[in-house]
KOLROZA-460413 format. One line per field, with one value per atom (N, C-alpha, C): atom name; x, y, z. Coordinates in nm, 2 decimals. Layout:
a = [CA/...]
x = [X/...]
y = [Y/...]
z = [Z/...]
// end
This chain:
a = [N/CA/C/N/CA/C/N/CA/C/N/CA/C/N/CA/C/N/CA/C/N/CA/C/N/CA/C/N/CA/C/N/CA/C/N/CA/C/N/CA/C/N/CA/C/N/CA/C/N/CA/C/N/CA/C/N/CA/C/N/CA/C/N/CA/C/N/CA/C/N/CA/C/N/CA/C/N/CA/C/N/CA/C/N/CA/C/N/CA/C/N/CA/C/N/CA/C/N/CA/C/N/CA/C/N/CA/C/N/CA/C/N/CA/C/N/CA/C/N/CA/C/N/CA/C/N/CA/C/N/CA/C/N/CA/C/N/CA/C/N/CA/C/N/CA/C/N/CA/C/N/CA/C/N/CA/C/N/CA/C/N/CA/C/N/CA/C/N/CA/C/N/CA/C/N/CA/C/N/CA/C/N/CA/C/N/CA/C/N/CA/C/N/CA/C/N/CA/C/N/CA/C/N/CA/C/N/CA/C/N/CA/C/N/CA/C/N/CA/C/N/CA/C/N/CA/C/N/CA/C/N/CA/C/N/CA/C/N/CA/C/N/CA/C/N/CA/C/N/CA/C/N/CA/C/N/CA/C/N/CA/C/N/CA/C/N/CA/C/N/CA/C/N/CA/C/N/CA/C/N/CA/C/N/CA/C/N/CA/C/N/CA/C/N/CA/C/N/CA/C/N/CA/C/N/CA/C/N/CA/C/N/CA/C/N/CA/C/N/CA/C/N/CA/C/N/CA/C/N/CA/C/N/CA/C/N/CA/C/N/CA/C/N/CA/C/N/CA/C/N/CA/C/N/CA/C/N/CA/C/N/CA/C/N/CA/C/N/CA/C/N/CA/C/N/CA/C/N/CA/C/N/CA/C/N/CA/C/N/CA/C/N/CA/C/N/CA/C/N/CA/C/N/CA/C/N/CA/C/N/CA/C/N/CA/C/N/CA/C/N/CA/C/N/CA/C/N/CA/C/N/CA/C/N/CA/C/N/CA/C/N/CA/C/N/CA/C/N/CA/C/N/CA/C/N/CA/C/N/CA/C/N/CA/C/N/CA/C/N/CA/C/N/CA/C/N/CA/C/N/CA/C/N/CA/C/N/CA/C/N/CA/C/N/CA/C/N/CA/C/N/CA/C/N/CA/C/N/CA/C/N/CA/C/N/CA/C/N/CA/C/N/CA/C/N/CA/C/N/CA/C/N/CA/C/N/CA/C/N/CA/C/N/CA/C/N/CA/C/N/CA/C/N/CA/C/N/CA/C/N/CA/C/N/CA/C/N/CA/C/N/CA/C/N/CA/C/N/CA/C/N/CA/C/N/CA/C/N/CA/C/N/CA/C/N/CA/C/N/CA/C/N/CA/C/N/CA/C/N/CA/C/N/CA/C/N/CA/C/N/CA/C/N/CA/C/N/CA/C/N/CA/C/N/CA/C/N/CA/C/N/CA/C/N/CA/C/N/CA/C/N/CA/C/N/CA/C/N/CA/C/N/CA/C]
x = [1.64/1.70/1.81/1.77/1.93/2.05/2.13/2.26/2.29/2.36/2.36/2.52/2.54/2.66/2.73/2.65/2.68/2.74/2.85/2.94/2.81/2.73/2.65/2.59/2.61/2.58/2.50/2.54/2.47/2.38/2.24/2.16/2.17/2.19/2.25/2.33/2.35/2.44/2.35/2.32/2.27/2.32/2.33/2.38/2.22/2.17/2.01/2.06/2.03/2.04/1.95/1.91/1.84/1.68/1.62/1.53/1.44/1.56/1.57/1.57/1.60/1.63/1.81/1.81/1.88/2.03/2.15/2.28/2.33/2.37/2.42/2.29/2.32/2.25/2.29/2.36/2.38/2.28/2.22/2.13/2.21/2.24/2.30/2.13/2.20/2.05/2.12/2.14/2.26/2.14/2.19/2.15/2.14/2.00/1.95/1.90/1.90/1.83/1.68/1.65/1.48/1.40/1.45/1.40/1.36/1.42/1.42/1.31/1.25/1.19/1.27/1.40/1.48/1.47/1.53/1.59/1.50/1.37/1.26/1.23/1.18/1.11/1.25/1.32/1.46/1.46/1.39/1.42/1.42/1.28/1.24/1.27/1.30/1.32/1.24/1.12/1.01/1.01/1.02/1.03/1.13/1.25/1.37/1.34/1.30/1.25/1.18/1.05/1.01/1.03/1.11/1.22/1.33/1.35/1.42/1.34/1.24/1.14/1.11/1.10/1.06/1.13/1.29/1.38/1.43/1.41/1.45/1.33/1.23/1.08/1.15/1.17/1.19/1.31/1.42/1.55/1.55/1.44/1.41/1.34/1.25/1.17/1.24/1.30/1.38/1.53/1.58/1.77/1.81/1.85/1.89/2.03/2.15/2.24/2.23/2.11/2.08/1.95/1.83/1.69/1.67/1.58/1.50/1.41/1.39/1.27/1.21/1.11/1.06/1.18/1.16/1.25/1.42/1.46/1.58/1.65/1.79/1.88/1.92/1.90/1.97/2.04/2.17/2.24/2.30/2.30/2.37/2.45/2.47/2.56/2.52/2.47/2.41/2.51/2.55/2.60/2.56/2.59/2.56/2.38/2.42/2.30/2.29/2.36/2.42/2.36/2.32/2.30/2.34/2.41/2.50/2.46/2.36/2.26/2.35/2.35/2.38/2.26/2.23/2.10/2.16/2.15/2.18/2.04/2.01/1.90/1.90/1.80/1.75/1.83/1.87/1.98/2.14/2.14/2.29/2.36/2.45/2.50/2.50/2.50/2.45/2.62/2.64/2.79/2.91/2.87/2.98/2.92/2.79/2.70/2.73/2.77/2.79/2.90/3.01/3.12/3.19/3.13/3.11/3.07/2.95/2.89/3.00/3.07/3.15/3.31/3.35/3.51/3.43/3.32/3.27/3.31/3.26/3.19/3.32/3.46/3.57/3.62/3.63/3.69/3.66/3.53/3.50/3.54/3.52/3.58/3.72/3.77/3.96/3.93/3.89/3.89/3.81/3.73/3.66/3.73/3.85/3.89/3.79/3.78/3.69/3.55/3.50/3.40/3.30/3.20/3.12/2.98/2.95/2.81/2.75/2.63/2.58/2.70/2.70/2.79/2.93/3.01/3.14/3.11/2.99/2.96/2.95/2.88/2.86/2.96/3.01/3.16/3.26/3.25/3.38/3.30/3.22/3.10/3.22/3.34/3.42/3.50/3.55/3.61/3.50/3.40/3.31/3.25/3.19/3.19/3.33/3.37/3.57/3.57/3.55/3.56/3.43/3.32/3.22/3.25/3.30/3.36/3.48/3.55/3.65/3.59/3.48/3.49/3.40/3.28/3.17/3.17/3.22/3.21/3.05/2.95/2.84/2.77/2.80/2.72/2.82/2.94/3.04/3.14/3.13/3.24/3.36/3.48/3.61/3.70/3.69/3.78/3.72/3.74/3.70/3.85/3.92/4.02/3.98/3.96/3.98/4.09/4.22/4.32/4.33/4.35/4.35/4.27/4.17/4.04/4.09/4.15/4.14/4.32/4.41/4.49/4.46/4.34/4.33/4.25/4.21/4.10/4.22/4.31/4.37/4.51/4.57/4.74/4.65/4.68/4.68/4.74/4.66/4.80/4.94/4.99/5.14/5.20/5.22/5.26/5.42/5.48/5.63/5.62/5.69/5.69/5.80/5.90/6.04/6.05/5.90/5.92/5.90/6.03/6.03/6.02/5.91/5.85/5.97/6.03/6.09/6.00/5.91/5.84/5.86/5.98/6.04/6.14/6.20/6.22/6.10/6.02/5.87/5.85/5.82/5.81/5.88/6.00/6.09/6.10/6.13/6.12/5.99/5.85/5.71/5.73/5.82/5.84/5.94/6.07/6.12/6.06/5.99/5.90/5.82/5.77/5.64/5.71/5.86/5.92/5.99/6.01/6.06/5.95/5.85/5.74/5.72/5.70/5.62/5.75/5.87/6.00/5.97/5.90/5.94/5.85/5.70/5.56/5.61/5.70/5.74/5.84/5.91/5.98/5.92/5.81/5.72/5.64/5.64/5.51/5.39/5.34/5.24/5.16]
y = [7.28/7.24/7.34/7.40/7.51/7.43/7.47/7.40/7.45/7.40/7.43/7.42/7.57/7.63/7.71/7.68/7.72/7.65/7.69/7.62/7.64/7.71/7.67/7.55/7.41/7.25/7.22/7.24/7.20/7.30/7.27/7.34/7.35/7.22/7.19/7.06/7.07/6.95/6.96/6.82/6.74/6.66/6.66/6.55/6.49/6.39/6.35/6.23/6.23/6.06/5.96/5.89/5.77/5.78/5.91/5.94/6.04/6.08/6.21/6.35/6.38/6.49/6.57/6.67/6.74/6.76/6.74/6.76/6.83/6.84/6.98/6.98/7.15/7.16/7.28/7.28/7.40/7.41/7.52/7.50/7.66/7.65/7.74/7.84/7.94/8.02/8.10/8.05/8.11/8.24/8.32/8.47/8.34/8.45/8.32/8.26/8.13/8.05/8.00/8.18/8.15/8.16/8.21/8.14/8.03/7.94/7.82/7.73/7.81/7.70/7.66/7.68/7.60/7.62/7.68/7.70/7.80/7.80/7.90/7.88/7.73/7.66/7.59/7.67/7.62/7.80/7.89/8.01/7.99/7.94/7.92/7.79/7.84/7.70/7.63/7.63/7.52/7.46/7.51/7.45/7.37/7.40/7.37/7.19/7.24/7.09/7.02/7.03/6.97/6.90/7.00/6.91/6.78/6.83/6.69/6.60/6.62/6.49/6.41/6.49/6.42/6.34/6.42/6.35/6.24/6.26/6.12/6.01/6.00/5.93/5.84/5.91/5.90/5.80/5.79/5.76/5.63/5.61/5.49/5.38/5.45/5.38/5.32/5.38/5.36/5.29/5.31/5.22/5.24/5.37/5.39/5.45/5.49/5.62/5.74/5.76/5.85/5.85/5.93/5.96/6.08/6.10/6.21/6.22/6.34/6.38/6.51/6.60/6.70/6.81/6.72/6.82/6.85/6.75/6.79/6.70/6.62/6.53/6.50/6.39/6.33/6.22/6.31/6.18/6.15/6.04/6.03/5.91/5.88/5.77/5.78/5.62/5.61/5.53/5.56/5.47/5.47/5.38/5.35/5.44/5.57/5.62/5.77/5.77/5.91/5.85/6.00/6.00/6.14/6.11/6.24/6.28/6.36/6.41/6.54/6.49/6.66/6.66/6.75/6.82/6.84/6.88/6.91/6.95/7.05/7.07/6.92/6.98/6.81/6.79/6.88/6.92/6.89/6.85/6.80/6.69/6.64/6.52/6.48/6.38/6.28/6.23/6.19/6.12/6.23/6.33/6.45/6.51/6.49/6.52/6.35/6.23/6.12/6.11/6.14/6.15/6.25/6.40/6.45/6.39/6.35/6.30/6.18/6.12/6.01/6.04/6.15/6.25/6.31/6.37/6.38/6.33/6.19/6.08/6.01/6.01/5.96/6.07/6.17/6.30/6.26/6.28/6.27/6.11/6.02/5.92/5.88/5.99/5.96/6.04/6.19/6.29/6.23/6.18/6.10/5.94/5.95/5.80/5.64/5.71/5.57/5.54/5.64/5.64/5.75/5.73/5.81/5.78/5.85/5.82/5.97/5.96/6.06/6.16/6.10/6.10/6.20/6.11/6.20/6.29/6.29/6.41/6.53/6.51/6.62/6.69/6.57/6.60/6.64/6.65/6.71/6.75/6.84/6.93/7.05/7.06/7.15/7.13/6.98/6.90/6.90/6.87/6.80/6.98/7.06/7.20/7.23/7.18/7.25/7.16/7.05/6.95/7.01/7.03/7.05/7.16/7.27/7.38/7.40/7.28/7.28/7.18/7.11/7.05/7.11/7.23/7.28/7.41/7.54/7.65/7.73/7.77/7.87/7.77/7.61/7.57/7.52/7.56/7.51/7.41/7.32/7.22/7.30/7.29/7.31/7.23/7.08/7.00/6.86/6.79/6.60/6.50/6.56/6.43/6.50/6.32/6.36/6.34/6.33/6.37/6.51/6.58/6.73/6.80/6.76/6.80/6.77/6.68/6.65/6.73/6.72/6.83/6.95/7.00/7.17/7.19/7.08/7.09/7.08/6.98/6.94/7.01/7.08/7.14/7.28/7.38/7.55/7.61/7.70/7.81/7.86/7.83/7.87/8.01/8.07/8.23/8.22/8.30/8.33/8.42/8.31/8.42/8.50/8.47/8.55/8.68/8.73/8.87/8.93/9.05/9.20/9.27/9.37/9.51/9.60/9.71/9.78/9.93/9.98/10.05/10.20/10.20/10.32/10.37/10.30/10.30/10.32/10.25/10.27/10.40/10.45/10.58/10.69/10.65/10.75/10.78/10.60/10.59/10.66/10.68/10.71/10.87/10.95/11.09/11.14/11.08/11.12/11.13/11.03/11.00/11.09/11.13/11.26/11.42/11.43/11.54/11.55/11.43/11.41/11.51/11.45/11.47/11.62/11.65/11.77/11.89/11.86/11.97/11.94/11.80/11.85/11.95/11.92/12.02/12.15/12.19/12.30/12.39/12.31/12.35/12.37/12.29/12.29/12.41/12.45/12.56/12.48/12.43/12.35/12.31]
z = [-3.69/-3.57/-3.54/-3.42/-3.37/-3.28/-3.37/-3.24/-3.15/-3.07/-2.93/-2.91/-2.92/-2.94/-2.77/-2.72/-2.58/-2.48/-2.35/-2.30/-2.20/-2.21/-2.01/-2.05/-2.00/-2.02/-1.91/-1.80/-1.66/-1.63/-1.58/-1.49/-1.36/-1.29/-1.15/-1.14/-0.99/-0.97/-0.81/-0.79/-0.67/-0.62/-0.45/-0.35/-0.29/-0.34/-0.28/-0.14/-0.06/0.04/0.01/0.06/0.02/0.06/0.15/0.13/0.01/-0.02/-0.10/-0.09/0.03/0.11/0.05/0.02/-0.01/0.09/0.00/0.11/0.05/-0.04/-0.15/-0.30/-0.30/-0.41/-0.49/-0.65/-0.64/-0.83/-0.85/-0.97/-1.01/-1.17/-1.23/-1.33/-1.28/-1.37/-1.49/-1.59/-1.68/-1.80/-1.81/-1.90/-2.02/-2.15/-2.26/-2.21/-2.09/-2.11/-2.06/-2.03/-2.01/-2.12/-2.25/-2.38/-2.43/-2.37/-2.41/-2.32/-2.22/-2.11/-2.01/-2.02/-1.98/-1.82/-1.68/-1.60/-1.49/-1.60/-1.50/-1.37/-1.35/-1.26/-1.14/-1.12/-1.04/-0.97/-0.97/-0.90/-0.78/-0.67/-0.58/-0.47/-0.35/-0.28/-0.29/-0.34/-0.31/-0.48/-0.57/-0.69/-0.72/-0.64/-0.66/-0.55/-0.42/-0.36/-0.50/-0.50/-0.56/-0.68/-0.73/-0.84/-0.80/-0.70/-0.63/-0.61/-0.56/-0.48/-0.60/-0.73/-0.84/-0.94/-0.91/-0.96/-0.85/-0.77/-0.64/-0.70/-0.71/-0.73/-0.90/-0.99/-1.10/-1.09/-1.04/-1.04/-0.97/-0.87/-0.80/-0.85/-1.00/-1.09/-1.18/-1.24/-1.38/-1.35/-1.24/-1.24/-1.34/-1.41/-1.51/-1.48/-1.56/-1.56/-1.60/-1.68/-1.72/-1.81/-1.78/-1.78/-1.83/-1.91/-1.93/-1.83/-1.81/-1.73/-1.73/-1.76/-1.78/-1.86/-1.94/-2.04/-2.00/-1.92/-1.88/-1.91/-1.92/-1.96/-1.75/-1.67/-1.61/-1.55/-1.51/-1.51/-1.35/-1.33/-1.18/-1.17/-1.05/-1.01/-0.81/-0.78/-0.66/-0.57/-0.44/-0.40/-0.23/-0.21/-0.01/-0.01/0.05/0.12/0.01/-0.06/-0.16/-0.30/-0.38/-0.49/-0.56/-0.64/-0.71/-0.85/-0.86/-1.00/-1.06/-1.16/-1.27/-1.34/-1.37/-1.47/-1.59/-1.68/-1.77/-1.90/-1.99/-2.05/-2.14/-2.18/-2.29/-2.43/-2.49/-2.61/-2.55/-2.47/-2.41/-2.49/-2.51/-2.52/-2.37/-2.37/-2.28/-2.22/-2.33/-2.28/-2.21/-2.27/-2.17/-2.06/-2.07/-1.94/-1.76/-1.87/-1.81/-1.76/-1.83/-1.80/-1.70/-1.71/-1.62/-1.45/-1.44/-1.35/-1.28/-1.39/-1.32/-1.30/-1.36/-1.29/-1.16/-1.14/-1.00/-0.91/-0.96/-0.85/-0.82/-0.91/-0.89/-0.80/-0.87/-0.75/-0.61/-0.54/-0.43/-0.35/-0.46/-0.41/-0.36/-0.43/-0.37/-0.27/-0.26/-0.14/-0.08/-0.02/0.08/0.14/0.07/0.10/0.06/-0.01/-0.06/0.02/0.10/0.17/0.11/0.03/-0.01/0.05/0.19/0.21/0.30/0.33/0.42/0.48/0.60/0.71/0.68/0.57/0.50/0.42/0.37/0.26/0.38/0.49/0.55/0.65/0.68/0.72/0.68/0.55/0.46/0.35/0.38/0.31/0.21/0.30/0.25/0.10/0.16/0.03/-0.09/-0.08/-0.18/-0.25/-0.15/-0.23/-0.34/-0.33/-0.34/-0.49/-0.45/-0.63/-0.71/-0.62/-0.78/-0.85/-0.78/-0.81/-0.88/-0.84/-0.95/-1.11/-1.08/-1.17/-1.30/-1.21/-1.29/-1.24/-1.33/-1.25/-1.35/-1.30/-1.31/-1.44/-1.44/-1.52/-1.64/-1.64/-1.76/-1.70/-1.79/-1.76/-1.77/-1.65/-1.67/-1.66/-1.58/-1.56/-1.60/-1.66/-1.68/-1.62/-1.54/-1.52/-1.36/-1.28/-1.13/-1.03/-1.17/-1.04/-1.05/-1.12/-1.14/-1.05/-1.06/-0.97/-0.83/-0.80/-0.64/-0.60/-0.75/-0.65/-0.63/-0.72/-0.68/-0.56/-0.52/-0.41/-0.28/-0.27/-0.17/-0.17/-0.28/-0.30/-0.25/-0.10/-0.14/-0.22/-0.29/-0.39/-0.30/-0.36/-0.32/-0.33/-0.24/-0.24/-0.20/-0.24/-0.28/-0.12/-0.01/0.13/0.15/0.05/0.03/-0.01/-0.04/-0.16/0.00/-0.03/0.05/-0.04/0.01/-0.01/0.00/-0.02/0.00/-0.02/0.07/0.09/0.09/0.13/0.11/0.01/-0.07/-0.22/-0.28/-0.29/-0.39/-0.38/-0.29/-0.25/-0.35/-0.29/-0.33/-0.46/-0.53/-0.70/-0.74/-0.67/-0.69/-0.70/-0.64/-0.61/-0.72/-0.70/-0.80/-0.95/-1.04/-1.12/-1.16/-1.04/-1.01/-1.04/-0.97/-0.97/-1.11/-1.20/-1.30/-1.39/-1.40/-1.51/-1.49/-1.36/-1.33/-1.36/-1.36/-1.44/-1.55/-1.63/-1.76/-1.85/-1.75/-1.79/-1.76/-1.65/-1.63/-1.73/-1.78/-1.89/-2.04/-2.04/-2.16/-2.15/-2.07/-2.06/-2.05/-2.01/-1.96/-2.12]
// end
């Protein structure tokens, strides 16, 4: 049995609606892992549907929090007209894959005002890109707390608007510098 020593944990992250029609979808194709079987059949928009429709079908059957399904570990959390899937391969832990899935589902819940459905996902498409990104970047967990997550999404980085350039100094100090070095090659004999 090989361990599974690797931080790429997620294959994708899904926003499904209550048909199962797609609102966000982002599927990670991480280097290694087409050895494994793993992330082949997620290239193509149409394999990539299909995988939804199957994972929507599946998740309607079972009422589960988390399912196996063709070889993959998933986990979600459903609410109103939304359903919010992570993927993860089948060698996953489950509970950091679950727990993930529910700093998500809390993130977007505070940034959405307590309104998690169709309608606000698509309307604040911006916010909800912004948290999965802060929460899963290229497939690696970076964040599990969702206040953290909802201030990087909602605080802009902060730029220091007080710094002056002195442009013409730089310059100067850039010349002098230059005329410095180039007397002392001159005096060296090159």
């Amino acid at each position: 049995m090989s361990l599974n020593i690797s931080l790429y944990t997620i294959s994708a992250v899904l926003i499904l609606d209550n048909e199962g029609e797609r609102l966000y979808a982002n599927y990670y194709n991480h280097s290694g892992s087409q050895e494994n079987g793993g992330e082949s059949h997620f290239q193509t928009l149409a394999q990539q549907t299909k995988f939804e429709s199957s994972i929507f079908s599946k998740i309607n059957k079972a009422h589960q929090d988390i399912i196996l399904y063709d070889n993959h570990l998933i986990t979600y959390k459903q609410t109103n007209d939304i359903i919010l899937v992570i993927v993860a391969k089948i060698n996953e832990n489950e509970s950091l894959i679950y727990s993930t899935v529910a700093t998500l589902f809390e993130s977007l819940n505070i940034l959405l005002d307590n309104t998690i459905d169709k309608s606000t996902i698509i309307s604040k498409y911006d916010l909800v890109s912004l948290a999965i990104d802060e929460t899963i970047d290229d497939g690696i967990i970076i964040e599990i707390e969702p206040a953290i997550i909802v201030s990087r999404v909602t605080n802009a980085p902060k730029f220091d608007t007080n710094v002056h350039v002195d442009l013409d100094k730089g310059i100067f100090d850039a010349l002098s510098f230059a005329s410095k070095k180039i007397g002392e090659r001159l005096q060296q004999g090159f």
